[in-house]
LUMSE-163190 format. One line per field, with one value per residue (C-alpha): residue number from 1; residue in three letters; x, y, z. Coordinates in steps of 0.25 Angstrom, whole numbers. Layout:
i = [NUM ...]
aa = [ALA ...]
c1 = [X ...]
c2 = [Y ...]
c3 = [Z ...]
This chain:
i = [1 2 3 4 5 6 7 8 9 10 11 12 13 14 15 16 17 18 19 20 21 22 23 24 25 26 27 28 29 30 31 32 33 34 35 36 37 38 39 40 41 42 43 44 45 46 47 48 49 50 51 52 53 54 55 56 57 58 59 60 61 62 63 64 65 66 67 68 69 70 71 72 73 74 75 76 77 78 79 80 81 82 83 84 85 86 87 88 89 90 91 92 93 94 95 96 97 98 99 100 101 102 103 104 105 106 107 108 109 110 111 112 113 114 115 116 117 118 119 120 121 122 123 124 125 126 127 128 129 130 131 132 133 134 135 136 137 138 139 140 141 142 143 144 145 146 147 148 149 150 151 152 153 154 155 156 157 158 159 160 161 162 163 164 165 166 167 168 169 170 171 172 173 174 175 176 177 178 179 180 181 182 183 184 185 186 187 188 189 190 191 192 193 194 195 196 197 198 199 200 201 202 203 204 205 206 207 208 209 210 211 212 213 214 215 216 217 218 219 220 221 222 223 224 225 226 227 228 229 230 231 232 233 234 235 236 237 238 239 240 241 242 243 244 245 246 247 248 249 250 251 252 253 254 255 256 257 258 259 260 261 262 263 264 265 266 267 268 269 270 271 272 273 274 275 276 277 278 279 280 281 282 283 284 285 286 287 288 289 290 291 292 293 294 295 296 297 298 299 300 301 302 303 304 305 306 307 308 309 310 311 312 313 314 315 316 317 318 319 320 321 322 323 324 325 326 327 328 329 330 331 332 333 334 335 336 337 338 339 340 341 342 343 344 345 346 347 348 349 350 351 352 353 354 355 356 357 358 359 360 361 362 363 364 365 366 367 368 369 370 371 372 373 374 375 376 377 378 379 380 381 382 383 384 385 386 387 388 389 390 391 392 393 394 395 396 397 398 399 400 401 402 403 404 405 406 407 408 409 410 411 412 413 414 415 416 417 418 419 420 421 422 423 424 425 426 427 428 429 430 431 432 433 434 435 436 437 438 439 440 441 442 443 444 445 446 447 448 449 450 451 452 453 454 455 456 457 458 459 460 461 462 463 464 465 466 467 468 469 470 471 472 473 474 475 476 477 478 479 480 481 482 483 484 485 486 487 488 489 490 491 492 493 494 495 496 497 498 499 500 501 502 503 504 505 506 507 508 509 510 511 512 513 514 515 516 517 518 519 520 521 522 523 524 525 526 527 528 529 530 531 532 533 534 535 536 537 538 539 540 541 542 543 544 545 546 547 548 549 550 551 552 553 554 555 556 557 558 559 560 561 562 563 564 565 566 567 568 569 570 571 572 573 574 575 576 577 578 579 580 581 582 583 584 585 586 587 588 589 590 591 592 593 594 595 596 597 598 599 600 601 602 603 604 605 606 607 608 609 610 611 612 613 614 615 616 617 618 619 620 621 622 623 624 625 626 627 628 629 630 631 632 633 634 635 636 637 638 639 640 641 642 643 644 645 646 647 648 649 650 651 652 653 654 655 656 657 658 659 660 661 662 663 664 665 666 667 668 669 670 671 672 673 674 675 676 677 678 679 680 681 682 683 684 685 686 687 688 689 690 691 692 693 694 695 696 697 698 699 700 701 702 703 704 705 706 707 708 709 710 711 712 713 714 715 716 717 718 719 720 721 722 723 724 725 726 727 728 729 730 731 732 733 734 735 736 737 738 739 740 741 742 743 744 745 746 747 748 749 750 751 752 753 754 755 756 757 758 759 760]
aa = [UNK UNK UNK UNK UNK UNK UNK UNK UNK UNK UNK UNK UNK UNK UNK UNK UNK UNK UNK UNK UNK UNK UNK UNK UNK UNK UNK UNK UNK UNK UNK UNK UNK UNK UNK UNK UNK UNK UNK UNK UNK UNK UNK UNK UNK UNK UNK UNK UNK UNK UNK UNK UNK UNK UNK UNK UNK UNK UNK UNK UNK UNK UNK UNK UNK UNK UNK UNK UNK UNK UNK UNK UNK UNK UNK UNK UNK UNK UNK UNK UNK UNK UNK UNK UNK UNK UNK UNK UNK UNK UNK UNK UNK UNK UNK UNK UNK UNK UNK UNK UNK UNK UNK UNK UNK UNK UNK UNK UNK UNK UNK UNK UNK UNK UNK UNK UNK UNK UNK UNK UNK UNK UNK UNK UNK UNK UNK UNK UNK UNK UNK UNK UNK UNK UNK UNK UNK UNK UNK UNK UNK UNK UNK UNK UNK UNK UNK UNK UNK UNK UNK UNK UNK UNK UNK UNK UNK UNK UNK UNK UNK UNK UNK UNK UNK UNK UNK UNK UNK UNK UNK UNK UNK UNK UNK UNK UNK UNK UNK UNK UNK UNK UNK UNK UNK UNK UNK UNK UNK UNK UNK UNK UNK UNK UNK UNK UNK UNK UNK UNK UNK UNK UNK UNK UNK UNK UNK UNK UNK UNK UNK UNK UNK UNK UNK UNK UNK UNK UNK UNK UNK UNK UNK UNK UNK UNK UNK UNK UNK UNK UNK UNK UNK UNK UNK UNK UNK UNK UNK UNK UNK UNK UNK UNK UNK UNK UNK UNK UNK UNK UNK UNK UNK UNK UNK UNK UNK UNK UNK UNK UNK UNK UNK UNK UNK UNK UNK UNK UNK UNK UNK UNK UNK UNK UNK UNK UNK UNK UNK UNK UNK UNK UNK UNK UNK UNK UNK UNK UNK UNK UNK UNK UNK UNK UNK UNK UNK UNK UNK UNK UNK UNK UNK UNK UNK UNK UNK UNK UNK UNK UNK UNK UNK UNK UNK UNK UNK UNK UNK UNK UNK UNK UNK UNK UNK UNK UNK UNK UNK UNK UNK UNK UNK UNK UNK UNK UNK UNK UNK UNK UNK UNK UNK UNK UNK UNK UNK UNK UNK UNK UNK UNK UNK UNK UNK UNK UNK UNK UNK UNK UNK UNK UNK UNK UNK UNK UNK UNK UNK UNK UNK UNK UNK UNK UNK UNK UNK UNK UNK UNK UNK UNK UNK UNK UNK UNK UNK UNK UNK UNK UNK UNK UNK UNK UNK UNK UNK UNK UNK UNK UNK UNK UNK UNK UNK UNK UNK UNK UNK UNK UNK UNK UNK UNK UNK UNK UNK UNK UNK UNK UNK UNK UNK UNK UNK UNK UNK UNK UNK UNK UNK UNK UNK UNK UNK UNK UNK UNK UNK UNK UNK UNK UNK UNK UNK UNK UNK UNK UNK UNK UNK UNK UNK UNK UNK UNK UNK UNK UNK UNK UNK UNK UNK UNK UNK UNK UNK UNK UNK UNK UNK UNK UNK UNK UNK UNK UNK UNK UNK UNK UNK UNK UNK UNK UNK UNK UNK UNK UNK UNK UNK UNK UNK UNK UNK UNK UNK UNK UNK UNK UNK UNK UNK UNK UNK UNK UNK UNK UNK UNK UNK UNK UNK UNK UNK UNK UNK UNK UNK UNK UNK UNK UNK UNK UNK UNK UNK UNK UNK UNK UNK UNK UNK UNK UNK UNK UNK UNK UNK UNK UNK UNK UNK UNK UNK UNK UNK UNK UNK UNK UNK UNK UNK UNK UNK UNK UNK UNK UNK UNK UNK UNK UNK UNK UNK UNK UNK UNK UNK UNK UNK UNK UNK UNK UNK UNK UNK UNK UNK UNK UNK UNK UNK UNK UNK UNK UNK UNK UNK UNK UNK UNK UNK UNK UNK UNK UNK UNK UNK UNK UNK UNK UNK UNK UNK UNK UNK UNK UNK UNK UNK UNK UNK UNK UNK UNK UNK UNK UNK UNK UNK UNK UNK UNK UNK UNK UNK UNK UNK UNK UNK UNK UNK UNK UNK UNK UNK UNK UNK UNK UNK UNK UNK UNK UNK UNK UNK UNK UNK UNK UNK UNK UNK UNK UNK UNK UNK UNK UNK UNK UNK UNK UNK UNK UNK UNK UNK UNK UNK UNK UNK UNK UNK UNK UNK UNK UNK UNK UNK UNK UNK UNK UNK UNK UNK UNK UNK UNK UNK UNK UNK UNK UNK UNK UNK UNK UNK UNK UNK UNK UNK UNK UNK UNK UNK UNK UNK UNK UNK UNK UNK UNK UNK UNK UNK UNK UNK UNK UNK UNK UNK UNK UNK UNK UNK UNK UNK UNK UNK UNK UNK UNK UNK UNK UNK UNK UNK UNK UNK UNK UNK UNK UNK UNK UNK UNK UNK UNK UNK UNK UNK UNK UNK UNK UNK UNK UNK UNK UNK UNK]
c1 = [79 90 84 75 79 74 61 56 61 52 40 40 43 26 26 39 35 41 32 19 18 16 5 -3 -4 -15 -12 -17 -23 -16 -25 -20 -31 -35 -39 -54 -53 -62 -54 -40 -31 -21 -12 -18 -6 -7 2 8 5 -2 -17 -21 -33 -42 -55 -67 -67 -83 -83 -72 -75 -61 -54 -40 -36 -28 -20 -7 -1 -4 2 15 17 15 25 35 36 40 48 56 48 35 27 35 29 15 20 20 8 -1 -17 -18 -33 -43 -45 -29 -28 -15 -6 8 21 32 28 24 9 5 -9 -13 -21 -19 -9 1 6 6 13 6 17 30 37 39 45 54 52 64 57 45 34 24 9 7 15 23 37 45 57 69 83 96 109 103 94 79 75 61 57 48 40 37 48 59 64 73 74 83 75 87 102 106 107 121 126 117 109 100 86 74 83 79 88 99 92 81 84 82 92 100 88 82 95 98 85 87 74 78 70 61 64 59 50 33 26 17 3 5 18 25 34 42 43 56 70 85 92 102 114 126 129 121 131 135 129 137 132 141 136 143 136 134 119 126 134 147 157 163 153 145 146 133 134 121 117 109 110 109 103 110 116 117 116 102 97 90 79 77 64 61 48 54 46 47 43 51 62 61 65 57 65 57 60 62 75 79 72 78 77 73 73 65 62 50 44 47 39 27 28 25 11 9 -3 -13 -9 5 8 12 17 20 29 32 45 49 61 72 68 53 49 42 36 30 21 27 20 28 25 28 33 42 46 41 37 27 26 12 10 22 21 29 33 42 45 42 31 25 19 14 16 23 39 38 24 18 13 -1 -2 -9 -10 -24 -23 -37 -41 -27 -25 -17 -18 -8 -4 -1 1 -1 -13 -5 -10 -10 -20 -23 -25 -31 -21 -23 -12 -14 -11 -7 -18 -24 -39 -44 -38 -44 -42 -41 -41 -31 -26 -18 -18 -8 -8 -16 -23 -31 -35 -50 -47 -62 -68 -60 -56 -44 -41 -32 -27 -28 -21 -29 -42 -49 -53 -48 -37 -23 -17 -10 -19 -25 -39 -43 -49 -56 -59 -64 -55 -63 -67 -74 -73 -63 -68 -62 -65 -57 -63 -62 -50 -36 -26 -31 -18 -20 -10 -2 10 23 32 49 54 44 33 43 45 30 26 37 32 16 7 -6 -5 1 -7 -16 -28 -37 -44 -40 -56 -54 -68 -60 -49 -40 -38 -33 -39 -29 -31 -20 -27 -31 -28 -30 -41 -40 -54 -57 -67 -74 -69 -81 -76 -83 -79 -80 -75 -61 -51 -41 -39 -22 -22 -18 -6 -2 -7 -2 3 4 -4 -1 -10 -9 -6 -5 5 10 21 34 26 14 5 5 -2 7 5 10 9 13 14 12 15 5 0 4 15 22 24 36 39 39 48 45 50 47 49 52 51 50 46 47 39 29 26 29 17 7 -5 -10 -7 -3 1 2 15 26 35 26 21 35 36 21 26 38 31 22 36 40 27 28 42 38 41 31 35 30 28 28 24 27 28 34 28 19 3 -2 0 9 15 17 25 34 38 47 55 71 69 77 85 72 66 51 51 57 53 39 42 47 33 25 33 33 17 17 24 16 3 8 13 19 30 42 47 63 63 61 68 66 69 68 73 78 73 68 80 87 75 76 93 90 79 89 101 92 83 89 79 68 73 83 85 83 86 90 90 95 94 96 103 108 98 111 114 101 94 91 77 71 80 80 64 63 73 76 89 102 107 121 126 139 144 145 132 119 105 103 114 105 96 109 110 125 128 120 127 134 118 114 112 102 103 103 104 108 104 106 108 118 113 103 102 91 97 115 121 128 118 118 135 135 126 134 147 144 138 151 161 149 153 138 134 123 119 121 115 120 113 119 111 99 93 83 73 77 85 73 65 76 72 86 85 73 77 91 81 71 82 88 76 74 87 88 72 69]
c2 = [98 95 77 76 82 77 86 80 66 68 73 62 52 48 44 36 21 16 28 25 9 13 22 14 3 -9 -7 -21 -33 -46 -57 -70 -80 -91 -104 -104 -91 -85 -76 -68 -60 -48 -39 -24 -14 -2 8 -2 -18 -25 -29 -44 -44 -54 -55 -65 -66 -66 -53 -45 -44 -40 -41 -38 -52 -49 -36 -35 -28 -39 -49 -43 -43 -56 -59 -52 -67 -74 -62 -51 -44 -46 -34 -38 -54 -46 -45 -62 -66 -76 -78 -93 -91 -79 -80 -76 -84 -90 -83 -88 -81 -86 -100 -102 -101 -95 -94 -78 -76 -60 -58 -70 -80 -93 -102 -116 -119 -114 -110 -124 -120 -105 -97 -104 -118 -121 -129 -139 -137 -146 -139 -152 -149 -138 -135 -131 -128 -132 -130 -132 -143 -143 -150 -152 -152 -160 -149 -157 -165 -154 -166 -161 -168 -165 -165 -164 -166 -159 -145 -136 -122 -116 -127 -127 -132 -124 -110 -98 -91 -82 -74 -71 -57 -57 -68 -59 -49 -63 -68 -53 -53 -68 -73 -90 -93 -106 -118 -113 -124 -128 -140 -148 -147 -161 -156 -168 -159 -150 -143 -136 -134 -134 -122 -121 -110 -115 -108 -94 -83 -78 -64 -56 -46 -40 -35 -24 -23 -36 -38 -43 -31 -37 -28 -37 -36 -50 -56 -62 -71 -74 -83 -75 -76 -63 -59 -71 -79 -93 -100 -97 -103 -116 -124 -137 -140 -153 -159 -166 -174 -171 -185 -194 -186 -188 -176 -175 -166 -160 -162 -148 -141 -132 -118 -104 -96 -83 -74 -87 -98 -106 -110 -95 -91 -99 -106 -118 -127 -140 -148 -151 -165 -162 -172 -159 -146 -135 -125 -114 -114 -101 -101 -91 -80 -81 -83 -98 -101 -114 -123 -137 -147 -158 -172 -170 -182 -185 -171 -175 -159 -155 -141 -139 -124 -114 -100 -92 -78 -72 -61 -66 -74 -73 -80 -67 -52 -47 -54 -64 -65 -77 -84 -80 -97 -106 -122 -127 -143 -146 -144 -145 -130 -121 -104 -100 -84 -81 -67 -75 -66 -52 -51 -58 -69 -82 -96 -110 -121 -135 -141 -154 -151 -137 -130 -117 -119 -107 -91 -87 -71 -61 -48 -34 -37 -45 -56 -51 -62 -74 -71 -84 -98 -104 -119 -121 -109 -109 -93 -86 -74 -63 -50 -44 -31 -21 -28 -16 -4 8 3 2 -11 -14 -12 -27 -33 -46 -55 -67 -78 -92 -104 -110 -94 -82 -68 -62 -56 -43 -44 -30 -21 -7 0 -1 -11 -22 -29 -43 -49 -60 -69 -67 -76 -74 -76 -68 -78 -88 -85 -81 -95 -103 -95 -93 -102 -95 -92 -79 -68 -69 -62 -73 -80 -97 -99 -87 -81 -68 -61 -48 -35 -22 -11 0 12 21 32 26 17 3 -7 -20 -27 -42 -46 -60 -68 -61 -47 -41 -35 -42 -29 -18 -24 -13 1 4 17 32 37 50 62 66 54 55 44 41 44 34 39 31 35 31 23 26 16 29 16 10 15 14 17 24 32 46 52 68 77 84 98 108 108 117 112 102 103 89 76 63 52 40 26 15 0 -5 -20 -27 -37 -27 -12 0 6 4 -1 8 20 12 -2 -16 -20 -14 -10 -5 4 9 14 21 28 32 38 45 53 55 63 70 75 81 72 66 50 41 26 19 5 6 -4 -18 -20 -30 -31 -27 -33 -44 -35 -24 -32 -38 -24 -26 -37 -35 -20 -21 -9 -3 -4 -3 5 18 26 21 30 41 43 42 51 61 59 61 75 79 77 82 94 95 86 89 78 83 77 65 54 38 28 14 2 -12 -14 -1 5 -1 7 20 19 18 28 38 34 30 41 53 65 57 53 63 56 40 32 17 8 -7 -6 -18 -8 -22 -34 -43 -42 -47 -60 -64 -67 -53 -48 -61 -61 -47 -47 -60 -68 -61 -62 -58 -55 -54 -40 -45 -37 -43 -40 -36 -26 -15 -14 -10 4 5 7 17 25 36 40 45 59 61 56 42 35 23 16 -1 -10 -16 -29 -30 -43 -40 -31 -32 -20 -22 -16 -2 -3 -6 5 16 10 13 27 31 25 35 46 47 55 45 42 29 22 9 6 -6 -19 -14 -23 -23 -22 -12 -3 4 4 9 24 29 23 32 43 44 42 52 63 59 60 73 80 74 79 90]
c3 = [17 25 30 40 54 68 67 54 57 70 62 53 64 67 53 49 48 62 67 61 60 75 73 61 68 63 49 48 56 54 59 64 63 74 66 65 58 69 75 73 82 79 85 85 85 96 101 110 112 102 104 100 94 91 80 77 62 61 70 71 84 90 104 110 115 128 132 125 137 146 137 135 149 149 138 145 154 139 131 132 123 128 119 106 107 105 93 93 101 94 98 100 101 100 118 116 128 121 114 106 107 99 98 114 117 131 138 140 152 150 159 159 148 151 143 136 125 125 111 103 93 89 76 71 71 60 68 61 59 70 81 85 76 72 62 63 56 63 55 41 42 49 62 67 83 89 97 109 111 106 98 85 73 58 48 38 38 26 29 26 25 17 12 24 28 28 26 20 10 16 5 14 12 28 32 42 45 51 57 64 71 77 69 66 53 56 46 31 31 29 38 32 37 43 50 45 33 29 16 18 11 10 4 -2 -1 -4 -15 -15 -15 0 3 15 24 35 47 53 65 71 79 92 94 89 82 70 57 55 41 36 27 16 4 -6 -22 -27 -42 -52 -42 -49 -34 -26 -14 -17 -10 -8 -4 4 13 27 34 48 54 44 41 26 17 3 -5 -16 -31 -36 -40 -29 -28 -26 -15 -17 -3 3 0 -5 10 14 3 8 -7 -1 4 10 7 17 18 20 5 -4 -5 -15 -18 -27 -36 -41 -52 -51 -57 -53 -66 -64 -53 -50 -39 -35 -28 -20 -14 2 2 -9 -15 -28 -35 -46 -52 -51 -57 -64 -65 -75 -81 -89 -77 -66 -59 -45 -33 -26 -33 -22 -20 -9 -4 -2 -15 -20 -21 -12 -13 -11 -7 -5 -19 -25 -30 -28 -31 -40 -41 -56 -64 -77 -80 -79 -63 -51 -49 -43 -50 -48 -49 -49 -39 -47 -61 -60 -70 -64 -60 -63 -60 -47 -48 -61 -64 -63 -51 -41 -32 -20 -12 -6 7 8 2 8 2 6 2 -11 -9 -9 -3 -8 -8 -23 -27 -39 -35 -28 -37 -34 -27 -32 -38 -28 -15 -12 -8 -2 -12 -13 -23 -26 -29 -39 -47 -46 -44 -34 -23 -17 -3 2 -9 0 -6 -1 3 9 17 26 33 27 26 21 17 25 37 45 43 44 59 62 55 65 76 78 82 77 62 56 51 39 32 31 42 43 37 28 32 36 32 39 29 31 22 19 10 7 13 27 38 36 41 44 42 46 32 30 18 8 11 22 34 48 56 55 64 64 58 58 67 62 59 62 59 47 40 26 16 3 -10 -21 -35 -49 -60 -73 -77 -87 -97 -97 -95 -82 -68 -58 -42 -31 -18 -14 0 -2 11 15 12 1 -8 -17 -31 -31 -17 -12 -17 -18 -12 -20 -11 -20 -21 -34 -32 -41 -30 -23 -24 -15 -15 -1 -1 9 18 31 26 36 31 37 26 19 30 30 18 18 31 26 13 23 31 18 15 29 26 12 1 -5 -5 -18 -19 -34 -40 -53 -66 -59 -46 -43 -40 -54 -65 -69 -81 -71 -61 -73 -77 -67 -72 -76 -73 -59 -66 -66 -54 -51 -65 -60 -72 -67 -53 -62 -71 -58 -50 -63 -62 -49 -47 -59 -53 -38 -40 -26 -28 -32 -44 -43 -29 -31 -22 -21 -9 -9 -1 -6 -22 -17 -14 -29 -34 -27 -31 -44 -46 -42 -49 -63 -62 -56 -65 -53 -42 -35 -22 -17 -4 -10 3 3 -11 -21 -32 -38 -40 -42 -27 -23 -19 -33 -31 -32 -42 -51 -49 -56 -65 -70 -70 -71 -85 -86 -100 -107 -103 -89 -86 -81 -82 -69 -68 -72 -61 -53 -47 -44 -60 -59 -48 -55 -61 -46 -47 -34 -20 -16 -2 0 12 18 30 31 34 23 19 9 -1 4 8 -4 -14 -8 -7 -20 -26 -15 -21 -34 -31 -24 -37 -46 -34 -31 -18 -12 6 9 23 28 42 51 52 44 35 23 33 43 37 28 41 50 56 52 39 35 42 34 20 26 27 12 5 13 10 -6 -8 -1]
């Protein structure tokens, strides 16, 4: 087949991602809670503005709050871009008679704004609890305002080139993906509830290994090429960005450095990972230490006052221990200050579960859940009620492991509670630690999206099943349903779903999981290929959840796997050995096999399974595409494994885990050991010495501003398959980075068209 023309491209067009997330719209409600729990607003999506909804709790009665056209006219008097600050609005009370943009509250009569506070602080300022002060950075160092008066003072005076106050690493992996969009981080940073403190931190750069990007085509328009210029330690660095944590006190002055040895930064830091609390009373606080490798990690209390640390509880493993299953989520642990407790999240029992811990000496109280599943993530604590709500994974029979359920259970013991039993994925709305909820913390005035009501008497879920649309449901705490509050509207005719299938593993033991799009109607035997789309983990899977997911990366990839299945080839996704949400002993397959990654022979044995059993497809077209750890995997698939895989698109590929921000690499494989011959133990998950192996065809695509996975990754890999005399593609788009160059219409277009002309 000669690519995809402009007829095909135009018969696909409906269904590609950018297409359809305008046509499945509502795939979940995200409430945002006034504070007596009584009432909650969101925005509904239509085919043009969004509608602002607002609901009783104990009803579900709903009702749109004002007209959203109205209301953009009216914004067009304080923006530019009157229908985009929809997208900002805040419900100050459920009459919507006030509403906040950006920090300013107005007075909404329906057809004018009138303004009652201007904006008192931007999103690069942190305001207190208490709405009178704010923080903010200045050349290094960190300087509060007096909100009323505009009064500035310096809070500290020791701030250099890079060893600055309240910064977050240049190893962000989205420091120039920030910068280039004009977004000024607020101060890294938590007030005390009292409003008097900071925990905050110095971090120190000075002497992590400088990391060049060039620009080639400037965003002002200029003709000569911008050099940027990062800090970030790759795989085996001795130097790592440290962090020195301290409590200011904002009145006084007086800086209380703690008495802990600096940590490590990994992408963030510990504030941006939300592994810190404050106590009620503003006296103490806590934080998580993690050791290089992730193999120990521990909770420290400090004195708010003097600094003064104790360790309070370690976890450790021989692989390597977690706060949350899934890399970078918010920590499965939660202090308990009125009765001086704290949940701990621990695998120790070969899952995923939560403990009991006494915060005064350290001993666990008693295992709060059990069984052949998982603990996801934490949705809510009730300190009164003694319950904690959760999202488990493998709980719901009949479902796959990984699907989730909200769960409830008591504090002081007893059984679990599955309070979304209906079969399915069960998604709510929650935070995520970065630089995203950074800005949206600095910024509202009402609080961000969450599942759980303030009293936790209700919660928001959405139920979606693989074969169906989801449905979001507002539910008491015990379960039961209050009323359906949206259904996510159709997608076109004709859209393809995916079928959930089980295989077995190259051990001949273990059940592994995966999803296949098939095109519709009848085929001869062997006549359709297979596109497998591959990320290997090790710190999520690939797989979805459901047909339609909320999340918007995931919904690309489904509705990618959909055109896939439009234009012929039947597209595959694979969680195999290694990736996370089982069991403990399947996530540590994972460990020291980065040359190995995601268990490939594991996508071989199911894809053999697969073709026996499905006659239709076709298992000598087989081709693979994957982007980032995804993109190193689809690379070496083809280049390790070429009687499999015939074809692969490896974008932004990290073909060399020792040019990588160490923290993900070092995490999964351990340190880098190097070893008398002058080789290491990480050369083998390399793909470039593999380059004279290729035999099929490879793609090779990266934005050159990709500050994620460098540039450099795929140039070496290409360099190397040039010296082997290796015909490969290659695609290097200006100013796309990690993020946008995946997502970018061209972008798919040009792996459409290979995969097309190499399978078909």
């Amino acid at each position: 087949m000669p690519g995809i023309d402009e007829a095909l491209w135009a018969q696909v067009t409906p269904y590609l991602p950018w297409s359809l997330a305008k046509t499945v719209r509502n795939r979940r409600v995200d409430p945002v809670w006034f504070q007596d729990g009584a009432a909650f607003w969101y925005r509904r999506e239509t085919e043009t503005l969004p509608e602002f909804i607002c609901v009783e709790t104990e009803t579900g009665t709903r009702r749109t709050v004002f007209d959203s056209a109205a209301l953009a006219k009216a914004l067009g008097a304080v923006t530019d871009r009157p229908e985009a600050a929809l997208d900002r609005i805040e419900l100050l009370d459920p009459g919507a008679a006030r509403i906040a943009l950006d920090g300013a509250i107005y007075g909404f009569d329906g057809t004018a704004l009138v303004l009652e506070r201007p904006r008192r602080c931007g999103p690069d300022a942190l305001p207190s609890p208490d709405g009178r002060r704010a923080l903010f950075r200045r050349a290094g160092d960190l300087w509060l305002r007096d909100l009323d008066s505009g009064a500035e003072t310096r809070l500290t005076t020791t701030g250099a080139a890079h060893f600055e106050w309240a910064k977050s690493p240049d190893q962000s992996l989205e420091t120039l993906h920030i910068a280039r969009r004009g977004i000024s981080l607020p101060p890294v940073a938590v007030w005390s509830p009292d409003s008097r403190k900071v925990l905050t931190h110095q971090l120190d750069e000075r002497r992590v290994r400088r990391l060049p990007l060039v620009q080639h085509i400037p965003d002002d328009g200029s003709l000569r090429p911008v050099l940027h210029d990062l800090r970030v330690a790759f795989t085996g660095d001795p130097d790592l960005p440290m962090i020195h944590h301290a409590v200011i006190d904002v009145l006084s002055g007086q800086i209380s450095h703690l008495d802990v040895p600096p940590q490590h930064a990994t992408e963030t830091t510990t504030i941006e990972k939300l592994e810190t609390w404050w106590s009620a009373d503003s006296a103490r606080l806590w934080l998580l230490d993690h050791n290089r490798f992730e193999t120990r990690i521990a909770l420290i209390e400090a004195d708010a006052t003097t600094g003064r640390t104790r360790e309070i509880v370690a976890e450790t493993c021989e692989t390597f221990a977690d706060v949350n299953m899934e890399f970078g989520r918010v920590p499965n642990i939660r202090i308990l200050d009125r009765s001086n407790e704290a949940i701990w999240f621990s695998q120790a029992d070969g899952w995923a579960h939560l403990y009991l811990v006494d915060l005064g000496t350290g001993k666990t109280l008693r295992q709060l859940t059990r069984g052949p599943w998982v603990v996801r993530d934490i949705l809510a604590v009730d300190e009164a009620a003694r319950r904690v709500l959760f999202l488990a994974g493998g709980i719901t029979e009949g479902d796959t492991p990984y699907q989730r359920a909200v769960c409830a259970v008591s504090l002081d013991g007893g059984a679990v509670q599955v309070l979304t039993p209906e079969r399915g994925d069960h998604d709510v709305a929650m935070r995520a630690p970065g630089w995203r909820d950074m800005v949206e913390e600095a910024r509202r005035l009402t609080p961000q999206p969450a599942a759980v009501a303030p009293d936790g008497r209700h919660f928001v879920s959405a139920r979606a099943p693989l074969d169906g649309l989801p449905v979001s449901e507002l539910r008491r705490a015990d379960g039961t349903l209050v009323a359906q509050l949206e259904e996510a509207t159709a997608p076109p005719e004709g859209m393809i779903l995916p079928e959930p299938f089980t295989a077995t593993a190259a051990d001949g033991e273990t059940v592994i999981h995966g999803m296949i799009w098939m095109p519709e109607g009848a085929a001869e035997d062997r006549s359709i290929p297979l596109v497998e789309m591959v990320y290997p983990g090790p710190q999520c899977i690939e797989a979805p959840l459901s047909a339609f997911p909320a999340d918007p990366s995931e919904f690309f990839k489904t509705a990618l796997a959909g055109v896939f299945a439009r234009l012929g080839l039947a597209a595959v996704i694979i969680d195999a050995r290694g990736t996370p949400f089982r069991s403990k002993a399947l996530h540590d397959a994972c460990h020291k096999r980065l040359h190995d990654p995601g268990h490939l022979e594991d996508h071989a044995a199911a894809l053999e399974q697969l073709c026996a059993s499905r006659p239709a497809l076709d298992p000598a077209r087989i081709g693979i595409m994957g982007h980032s750890a995804g993109g190193h995997a689809a690379a070496r698939a083809v280049l390790a494994h070429p009687e499999v895989w015939k074809a692969a698109v490896a974008t932004a590929g990290s073909h060399d885990p020792r040019l990588y921000n160490h923290a993900w690499p070092e995490k999964w494989n351990g340190p880098l050991e190097r070893f008398p011959d002058g080789s290491t133990s990480y050369d083998a998950a390399a793909n470039a010495p593999l380059a004279h192996r290729l035999q099929g065809a490879l793609f090779l695509g990266h934005g050159d501003m990709d500050d994620n996975v460098h540039p450099a990754q795929t140039q070496r890999l290409a360099a190397a398959l040039i010296d082997a005399g290796k015909a490969f593609e290659m695609l290097i788009t200006p100013n796309d980075d990690h993020y946008s160059f995946p997502r970018a219409p061209y972008v798919v277009r040009r792996e459409i068209d290979f995969l097309l002309r190499h399978l078909t």
